[in-house]
N, C-alpha and C positions, 0 to 999 in steps of 0.2 A: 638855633643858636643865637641868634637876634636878639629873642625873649631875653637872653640871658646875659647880653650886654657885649655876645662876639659878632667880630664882623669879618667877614672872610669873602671871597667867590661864590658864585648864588652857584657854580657849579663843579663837578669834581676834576680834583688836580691831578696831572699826571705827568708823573716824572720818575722812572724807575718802576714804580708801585701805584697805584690809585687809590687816592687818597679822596673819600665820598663827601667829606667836610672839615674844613680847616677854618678856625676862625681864634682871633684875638681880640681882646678887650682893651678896656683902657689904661690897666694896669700893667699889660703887657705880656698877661698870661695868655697859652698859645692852648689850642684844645684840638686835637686831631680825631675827628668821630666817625668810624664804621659805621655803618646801618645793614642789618640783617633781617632778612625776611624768612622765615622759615614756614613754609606751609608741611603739619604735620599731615598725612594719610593715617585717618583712622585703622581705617584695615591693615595695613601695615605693622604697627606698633601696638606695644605691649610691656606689661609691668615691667618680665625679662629685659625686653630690647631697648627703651627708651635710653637706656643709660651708653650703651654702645652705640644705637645709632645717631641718638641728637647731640651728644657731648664727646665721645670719643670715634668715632669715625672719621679716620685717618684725610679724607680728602672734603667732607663739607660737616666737620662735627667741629661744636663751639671751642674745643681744646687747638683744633686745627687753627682757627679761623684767629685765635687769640697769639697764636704763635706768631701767624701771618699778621698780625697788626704790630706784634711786638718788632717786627723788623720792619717795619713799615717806619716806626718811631727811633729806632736807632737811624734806618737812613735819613731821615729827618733831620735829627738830632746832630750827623757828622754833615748833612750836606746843605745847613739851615742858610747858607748863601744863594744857592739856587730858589729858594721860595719865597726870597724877599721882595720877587714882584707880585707874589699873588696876595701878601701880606697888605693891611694896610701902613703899616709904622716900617718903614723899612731900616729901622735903626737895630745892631746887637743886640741879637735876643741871651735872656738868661736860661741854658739846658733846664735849670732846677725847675721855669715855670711852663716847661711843656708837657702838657698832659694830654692820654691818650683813653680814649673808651669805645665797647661796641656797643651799639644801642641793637636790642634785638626786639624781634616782636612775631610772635607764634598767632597761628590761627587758632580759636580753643578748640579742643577736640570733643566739647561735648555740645 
């Protein structure tokens, strides 16, 4: 996030939820980012199953995991006074410029 001009905790926050990287820039936009590792098993998966198990699977499937970040960004968002010491700017932030993403990344299966 550095690259990108955020500056946050080299390490993850927790408070309620765990939170893998938070980081602000100079304009004040807030950026909250998941990181996902998904190691697929070839033998495992298949045309059929890929859709159920990597995207809907109720307890590690990216629909899952996307929900759990969307609350992760609401408590955020109602509880943004608790995180103004891991911030660097600890002044009123604007809801409108905090943004939320998961960054994933698969092993290839072939």
């Amino acid at each position: 996030m550095k690259i990108l001009g955020f500056d946050g905790p080299s390490k993850a926050v927790i408070l309620k939820y765990e939170y893998d990287a938070i980081g602000m820039n100079e304009e004040g936009r807030i950026l909250l980012a998941e990181a996902k590792y998904q190691d697929i098993t070839p033998s495992s998966i298949s045309g059929e199953t890929l859709l159920s198990q990597q995207l809907l699977d109720p307890d590690q499937g990216l629909l899952a995991e996307a929900k759990r970040h969307q609350d992760r960004l609401e408590y955020f968002r109602s509880h943004i006074d608790e995180f103004m010491n891991v911030l660097p700017n600890s002044s009123i932030h604007d809801p409108a410029k905090i943004n939320a993403c998961i960054v994933t990344k698969q092993a290839p299966l072939i």
